[in-house]
C-alpha positions as a LaTeX table, in Angstrom:
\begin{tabular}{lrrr}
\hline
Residue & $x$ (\AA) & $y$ (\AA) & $z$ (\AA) \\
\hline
Unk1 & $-33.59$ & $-33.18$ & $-0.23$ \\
Unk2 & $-30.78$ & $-35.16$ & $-1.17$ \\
Unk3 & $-32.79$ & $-38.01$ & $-3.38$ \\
Unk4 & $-34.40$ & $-34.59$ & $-5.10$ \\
Unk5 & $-31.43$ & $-33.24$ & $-5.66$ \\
Unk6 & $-30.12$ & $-35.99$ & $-7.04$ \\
Unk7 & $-33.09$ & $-36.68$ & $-9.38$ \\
Unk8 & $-33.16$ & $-33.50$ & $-10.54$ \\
Unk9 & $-29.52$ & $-33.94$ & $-11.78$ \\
Unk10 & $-30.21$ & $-37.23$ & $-13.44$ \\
Unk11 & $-33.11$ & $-35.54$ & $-14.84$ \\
Unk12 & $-31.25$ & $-32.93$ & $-16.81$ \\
Unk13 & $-31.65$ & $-32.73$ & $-20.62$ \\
Unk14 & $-27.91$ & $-33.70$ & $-21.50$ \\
Unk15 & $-27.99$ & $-36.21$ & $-18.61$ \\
Unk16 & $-31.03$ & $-37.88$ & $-19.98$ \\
Unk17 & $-29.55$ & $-37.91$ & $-23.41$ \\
Unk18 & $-26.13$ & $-39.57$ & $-22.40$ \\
Unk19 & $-28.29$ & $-42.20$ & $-20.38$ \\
Unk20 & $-30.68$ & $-43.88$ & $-23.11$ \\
Unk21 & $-27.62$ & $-43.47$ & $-25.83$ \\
Unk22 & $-25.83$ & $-46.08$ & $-23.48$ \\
Unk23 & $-28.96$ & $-47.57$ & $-22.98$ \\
Unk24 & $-29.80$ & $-47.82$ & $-26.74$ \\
Unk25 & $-25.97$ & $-49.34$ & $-26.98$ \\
Unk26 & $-27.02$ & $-52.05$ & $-24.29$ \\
Unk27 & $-29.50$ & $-53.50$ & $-26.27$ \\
Unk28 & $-28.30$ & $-53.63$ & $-29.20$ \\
Unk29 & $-24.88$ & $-55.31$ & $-27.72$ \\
Unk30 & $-28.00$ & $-57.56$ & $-25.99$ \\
Unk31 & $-29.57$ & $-58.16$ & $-29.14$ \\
Unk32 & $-26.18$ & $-60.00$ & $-30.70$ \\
Unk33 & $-25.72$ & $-61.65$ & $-27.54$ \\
Unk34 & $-29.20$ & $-63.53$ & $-27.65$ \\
Unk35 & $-28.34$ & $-64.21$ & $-31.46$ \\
Unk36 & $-25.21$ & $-65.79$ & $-30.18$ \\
Unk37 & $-26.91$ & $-67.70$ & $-27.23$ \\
Unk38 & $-29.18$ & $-68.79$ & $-29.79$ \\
Unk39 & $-26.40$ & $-69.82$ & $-31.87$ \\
Unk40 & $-24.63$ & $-71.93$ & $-29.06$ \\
Unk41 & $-27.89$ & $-73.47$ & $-28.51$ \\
Unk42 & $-28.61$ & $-74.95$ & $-32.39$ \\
Unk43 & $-25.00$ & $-75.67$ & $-32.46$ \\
Unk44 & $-25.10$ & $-77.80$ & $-29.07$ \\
Unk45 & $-28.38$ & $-79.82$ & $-29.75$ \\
Unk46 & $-26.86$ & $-80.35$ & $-33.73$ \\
Unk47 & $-23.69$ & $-81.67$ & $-31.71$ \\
Unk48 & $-25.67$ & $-83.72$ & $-29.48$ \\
Unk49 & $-27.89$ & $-85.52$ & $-32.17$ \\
Unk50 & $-25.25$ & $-86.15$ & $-34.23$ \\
Unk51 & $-23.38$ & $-87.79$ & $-31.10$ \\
Unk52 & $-26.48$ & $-89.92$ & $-30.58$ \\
Unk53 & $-26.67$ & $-90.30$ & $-34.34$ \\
Unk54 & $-23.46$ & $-91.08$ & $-36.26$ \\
Unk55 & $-25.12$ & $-91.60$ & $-40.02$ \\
Unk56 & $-26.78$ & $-88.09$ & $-39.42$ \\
Unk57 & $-23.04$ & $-86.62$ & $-38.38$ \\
Unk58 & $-21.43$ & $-87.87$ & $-41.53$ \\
Unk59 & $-24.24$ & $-86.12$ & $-43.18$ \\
Unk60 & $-23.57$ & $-82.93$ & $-41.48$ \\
Unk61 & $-19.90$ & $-83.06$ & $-41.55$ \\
Unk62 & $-20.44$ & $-83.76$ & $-45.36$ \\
Unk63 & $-22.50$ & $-80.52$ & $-46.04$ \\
Unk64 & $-19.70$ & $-78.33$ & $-44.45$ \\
Unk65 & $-18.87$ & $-76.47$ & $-40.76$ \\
Unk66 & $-20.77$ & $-73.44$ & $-39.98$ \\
Unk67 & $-24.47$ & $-74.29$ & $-40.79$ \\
Unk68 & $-26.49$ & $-76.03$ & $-38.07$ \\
Unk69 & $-29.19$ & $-78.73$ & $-38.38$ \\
Unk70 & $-31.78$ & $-76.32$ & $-39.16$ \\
Unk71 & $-29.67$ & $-74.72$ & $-41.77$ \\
Unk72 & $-28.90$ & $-71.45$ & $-40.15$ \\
Unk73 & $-25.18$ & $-69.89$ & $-40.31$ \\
Unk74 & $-23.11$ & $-70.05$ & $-37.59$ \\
Unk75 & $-20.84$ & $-66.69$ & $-37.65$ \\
Unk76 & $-20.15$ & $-66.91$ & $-33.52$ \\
Unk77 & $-19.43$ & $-70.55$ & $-33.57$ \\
Unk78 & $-17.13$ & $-70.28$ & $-36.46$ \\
Unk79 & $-14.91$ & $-67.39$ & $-34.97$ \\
Unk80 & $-14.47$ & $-68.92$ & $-31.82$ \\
Unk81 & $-13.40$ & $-72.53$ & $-33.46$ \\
Unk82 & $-11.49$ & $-69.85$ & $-35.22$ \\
Unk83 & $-9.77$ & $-68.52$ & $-32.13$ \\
Unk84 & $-9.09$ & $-72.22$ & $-30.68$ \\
Unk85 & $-12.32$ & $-71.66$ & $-27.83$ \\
Unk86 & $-14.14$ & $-74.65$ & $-27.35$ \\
Unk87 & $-17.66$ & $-74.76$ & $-27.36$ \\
Unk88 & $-17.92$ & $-75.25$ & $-23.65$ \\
Unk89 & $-15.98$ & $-71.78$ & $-22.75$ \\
Unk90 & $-17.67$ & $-70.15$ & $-25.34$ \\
Unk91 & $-20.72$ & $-70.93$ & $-23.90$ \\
Unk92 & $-19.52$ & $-70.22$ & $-20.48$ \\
Unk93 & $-17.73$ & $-66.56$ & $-22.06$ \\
Unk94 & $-21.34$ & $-65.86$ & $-23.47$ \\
Unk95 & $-23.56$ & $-66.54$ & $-20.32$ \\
Unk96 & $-20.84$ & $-64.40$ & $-18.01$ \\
Unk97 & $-21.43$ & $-61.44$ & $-20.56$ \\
Unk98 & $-25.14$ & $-62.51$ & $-20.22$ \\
Unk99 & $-25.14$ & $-61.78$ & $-16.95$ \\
Unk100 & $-23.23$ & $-58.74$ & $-17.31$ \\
Unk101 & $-25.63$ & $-56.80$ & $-19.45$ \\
Unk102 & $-28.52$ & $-58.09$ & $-17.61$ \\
Unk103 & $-27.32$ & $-55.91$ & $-14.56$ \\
Unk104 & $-26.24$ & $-53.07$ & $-16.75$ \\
Unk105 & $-29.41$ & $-52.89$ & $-18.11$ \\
Unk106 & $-31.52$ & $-53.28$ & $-14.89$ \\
Unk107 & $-29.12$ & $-50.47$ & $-13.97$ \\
Unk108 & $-29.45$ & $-48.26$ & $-16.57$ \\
Unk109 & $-33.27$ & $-48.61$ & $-16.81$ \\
Unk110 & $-33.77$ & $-47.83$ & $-12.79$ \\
Unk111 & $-34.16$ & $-44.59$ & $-12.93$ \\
Unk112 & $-36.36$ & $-44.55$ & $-15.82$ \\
Unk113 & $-38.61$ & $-47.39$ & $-14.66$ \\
Unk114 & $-38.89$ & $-46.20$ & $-10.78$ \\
Unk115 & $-40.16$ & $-42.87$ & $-12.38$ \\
Unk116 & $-42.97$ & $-44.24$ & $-14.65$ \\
Unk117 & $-43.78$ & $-46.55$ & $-12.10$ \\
Unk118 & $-46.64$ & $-45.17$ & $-9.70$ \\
Unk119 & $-45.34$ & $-46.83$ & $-6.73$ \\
Unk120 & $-41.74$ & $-44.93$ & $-7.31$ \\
Unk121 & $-39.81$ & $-42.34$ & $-5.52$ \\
Unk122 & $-41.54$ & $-39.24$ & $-5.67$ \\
Unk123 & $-38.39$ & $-37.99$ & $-6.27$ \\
Unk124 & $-37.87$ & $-39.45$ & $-9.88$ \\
Unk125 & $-41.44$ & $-39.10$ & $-10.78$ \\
Unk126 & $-41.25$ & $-34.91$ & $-9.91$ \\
Unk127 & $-38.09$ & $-34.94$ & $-11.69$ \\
Unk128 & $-39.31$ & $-36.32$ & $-14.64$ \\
Unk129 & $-42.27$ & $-33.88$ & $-14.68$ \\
Unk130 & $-40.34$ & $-31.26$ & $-14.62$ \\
Unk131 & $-37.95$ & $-32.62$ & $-17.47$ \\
Unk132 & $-41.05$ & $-33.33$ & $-19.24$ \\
Unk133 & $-42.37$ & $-29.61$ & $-18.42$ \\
Unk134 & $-38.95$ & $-28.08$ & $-19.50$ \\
Unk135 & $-39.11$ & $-30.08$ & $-22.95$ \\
Unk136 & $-42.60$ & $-28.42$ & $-23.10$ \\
Unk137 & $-41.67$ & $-25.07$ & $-22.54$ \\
Unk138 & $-38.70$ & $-25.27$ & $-24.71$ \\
Unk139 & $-41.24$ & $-26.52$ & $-27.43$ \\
Unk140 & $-43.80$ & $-23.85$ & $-26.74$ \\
Unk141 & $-40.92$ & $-21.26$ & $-26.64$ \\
Unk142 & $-39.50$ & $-22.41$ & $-30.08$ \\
Unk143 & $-43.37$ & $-22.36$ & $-32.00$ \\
Unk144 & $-43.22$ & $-18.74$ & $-30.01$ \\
Unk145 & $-40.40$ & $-17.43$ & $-31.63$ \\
Unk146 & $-41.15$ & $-19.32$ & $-34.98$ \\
Unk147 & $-44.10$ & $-17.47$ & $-35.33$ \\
Unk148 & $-42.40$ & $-14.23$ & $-33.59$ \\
Unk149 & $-40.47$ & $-14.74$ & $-36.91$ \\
Unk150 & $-43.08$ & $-15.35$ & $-39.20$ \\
Unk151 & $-44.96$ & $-12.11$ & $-37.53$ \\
Unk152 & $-41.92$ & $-10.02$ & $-38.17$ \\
Unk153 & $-41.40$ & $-11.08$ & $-41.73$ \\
Unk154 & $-44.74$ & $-10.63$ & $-42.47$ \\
Unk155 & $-44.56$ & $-6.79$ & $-41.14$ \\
Unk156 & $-40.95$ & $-6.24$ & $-43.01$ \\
Unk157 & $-43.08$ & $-7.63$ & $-46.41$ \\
Unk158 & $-45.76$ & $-5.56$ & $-45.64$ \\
Unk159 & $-43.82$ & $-2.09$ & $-44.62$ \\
Unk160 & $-41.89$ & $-2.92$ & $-47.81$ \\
Unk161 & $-45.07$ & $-3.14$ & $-49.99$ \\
Unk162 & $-46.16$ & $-0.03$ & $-48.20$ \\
Unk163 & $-42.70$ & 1.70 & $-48.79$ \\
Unk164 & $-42.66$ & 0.52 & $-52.86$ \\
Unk165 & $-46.43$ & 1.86 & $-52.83$ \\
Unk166 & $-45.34$ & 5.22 & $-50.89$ \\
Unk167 & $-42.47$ & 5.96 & $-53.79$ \\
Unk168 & $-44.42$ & 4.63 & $-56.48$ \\
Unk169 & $-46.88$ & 6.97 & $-55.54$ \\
Unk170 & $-44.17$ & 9.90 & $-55.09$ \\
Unk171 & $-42.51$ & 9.02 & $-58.63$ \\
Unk172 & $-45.81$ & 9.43 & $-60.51$ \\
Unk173 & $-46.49$ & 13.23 & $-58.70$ \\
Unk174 & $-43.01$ & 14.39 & $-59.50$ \\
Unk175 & $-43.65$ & 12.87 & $-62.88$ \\
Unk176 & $-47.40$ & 14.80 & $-62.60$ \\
Unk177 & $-45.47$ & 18.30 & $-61.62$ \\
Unk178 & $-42.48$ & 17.77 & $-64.17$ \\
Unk179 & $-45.05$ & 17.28 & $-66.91$ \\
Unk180 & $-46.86$ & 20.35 & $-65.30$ \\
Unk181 & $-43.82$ & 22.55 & $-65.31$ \\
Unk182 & $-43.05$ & 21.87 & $-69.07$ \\
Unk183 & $-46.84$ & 22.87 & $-70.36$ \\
Unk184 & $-46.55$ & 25.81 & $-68.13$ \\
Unk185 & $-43.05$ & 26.79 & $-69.51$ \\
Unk186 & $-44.69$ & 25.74 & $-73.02$ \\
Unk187 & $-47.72$ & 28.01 & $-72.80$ \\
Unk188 & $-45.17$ & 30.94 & $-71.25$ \\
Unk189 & $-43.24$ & 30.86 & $-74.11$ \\
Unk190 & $-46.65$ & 30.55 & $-76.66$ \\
Unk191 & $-47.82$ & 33.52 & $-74.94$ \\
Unk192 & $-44.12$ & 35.36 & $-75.44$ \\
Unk193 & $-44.43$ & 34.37 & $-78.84$ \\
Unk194 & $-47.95$ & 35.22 & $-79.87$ \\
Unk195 & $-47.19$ & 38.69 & $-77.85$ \\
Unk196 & $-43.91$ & 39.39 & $-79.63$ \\
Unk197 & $-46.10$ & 38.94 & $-82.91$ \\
Unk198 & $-48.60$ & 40.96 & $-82.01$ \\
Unk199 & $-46.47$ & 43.81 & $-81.31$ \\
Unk200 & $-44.49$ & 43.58 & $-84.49$ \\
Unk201 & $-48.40$ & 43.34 & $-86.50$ \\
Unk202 & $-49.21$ & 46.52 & $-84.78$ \\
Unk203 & $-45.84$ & 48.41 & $-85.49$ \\
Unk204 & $-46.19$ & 47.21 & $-88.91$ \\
Unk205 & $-49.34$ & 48.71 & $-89.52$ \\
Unk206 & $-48.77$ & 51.76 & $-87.24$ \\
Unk207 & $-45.99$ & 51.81 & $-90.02$ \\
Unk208 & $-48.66$ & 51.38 & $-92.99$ \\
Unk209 & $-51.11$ & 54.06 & $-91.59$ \\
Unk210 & $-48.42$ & 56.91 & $-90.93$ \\
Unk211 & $-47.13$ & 56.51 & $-94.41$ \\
Unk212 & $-51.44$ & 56.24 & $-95.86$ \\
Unk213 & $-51.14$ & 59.11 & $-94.15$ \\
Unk214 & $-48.38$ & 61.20 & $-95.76$ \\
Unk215 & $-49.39$ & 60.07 & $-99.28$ \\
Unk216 & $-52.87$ & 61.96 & $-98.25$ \\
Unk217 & $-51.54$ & 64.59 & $-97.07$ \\
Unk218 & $-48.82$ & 65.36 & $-100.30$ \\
Unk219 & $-51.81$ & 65.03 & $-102.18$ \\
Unk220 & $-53.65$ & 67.18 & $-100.13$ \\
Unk221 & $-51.44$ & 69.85 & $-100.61$ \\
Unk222 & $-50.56$ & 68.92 & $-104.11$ \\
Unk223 & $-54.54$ & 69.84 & $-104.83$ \\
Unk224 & $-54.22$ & 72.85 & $-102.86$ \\
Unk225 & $-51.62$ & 73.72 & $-105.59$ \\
Unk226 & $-52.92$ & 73.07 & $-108.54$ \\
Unk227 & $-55.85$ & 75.33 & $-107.65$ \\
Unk228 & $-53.47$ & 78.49 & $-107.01$ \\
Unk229 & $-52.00$ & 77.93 & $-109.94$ \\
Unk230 & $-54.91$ & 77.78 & $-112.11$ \\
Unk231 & $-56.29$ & 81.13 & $-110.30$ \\
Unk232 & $-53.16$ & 82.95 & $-111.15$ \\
\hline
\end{tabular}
């Protein structure tokens, strides 16, 4: 219970992160270290021929410090003759820090290599899993709510397009009843109008026919007249 519990803890997300950022550090601290083992190593054997060959030294010391034999620079060598470190303790400085890293590194990779081995503690390798199953979910759950997202803005586009549609429609029927209204109001007042005429026609020649009228009759009674007087 106690390995699992321990596992588990390396295995967390920020845990895991912390360890291969100081592993990533390691070798890359590694990495310059070989250069400058490699570096010791051209500068020793270029020392040691031109010990066993002194017309091949004057040559060398001729073309300058810093490059060895094979014409590669030699930073590391030059900032330790620099610092007044021979070549011996910079070669013993290097292979202590060797050393070092080598353990720091079999340290740091472990855990990680006791996990993906199959013969590891089942501890590490359920561990892992269920980091591995966690970055999973956490993957699934993200393209979830992603589309989630999509789904929703897709509805919001859609309920708007259906909204814009839905008052379109409305502005074109109260534009359809307003334009209604007015040729009803127009045809009212045509109606008022022709009506109003109409009566005024019919006065007018109610007017015409009473006064047809009274010119008939005064001449109707004018005849009526004429004929006493001619009898008397």
């Amino acid at each position: 219970a106690a390995a699992l519990a321990a596992a588990s803890s390396f295995w967390q997300r920020d845990n895991v992160r912390e360890h291969l950022k100081k592993l990533q550090e390691t070798v890359a601290i590694s990495s310059a270290l070989i250069n400058e083992l490699e570096e010791i190593a051209l500068v020793r054997n270029s020392s040691d021929a031109s010990a066993q060959e002194p017309d091949s030294s004057a040559v060398a010391s001729s073309s300058g410090s810093g490059v060895s034999s094979a014409g590669r620079p030699c930073h590391f060598s030059d900032l330790a003759s620099e610092i007044k470190i021979s070549q011996d303790t910079h070669e013993s400085l290097a292979t202590d820090a060797a050393n070092y890293l080598c353990s720091q590194l079999q340290h740091l990779l472990a855990p990680i290599s006791s996990a993906i081995n199959q013969d590891g503690p089942w501890a590490e390798k359920s561990a892992m899993v269920s980091l591995a199953q966690k970055l999973q979910k956490s993957k699934r759950n993200k393209r979830w709510r992603k589309r989630k997202r999509k789904h929703v803005a897709e509805l919001f586009q859609k309920e708007s397009a259906e909204f814009d549609r839905i008052d379109q429609e409305a502005d074109e029927w109260r534009a359809r009843q307003i334009s209604n209204d007015i040729a009803k109001r127009k045809v009212e007042s045509m109606k008022q109008i022709a009506k109003k005429k109409a009566n005024e026609e019919r006065k007018r020649l109610e007017s015409e026919l009473e006064l047809a009228l009274m010119v008939e009759k005064l001449q109707e009674l004018r005849s009526v007249r004429v004929e006493k007087l001619k009898k008397q």
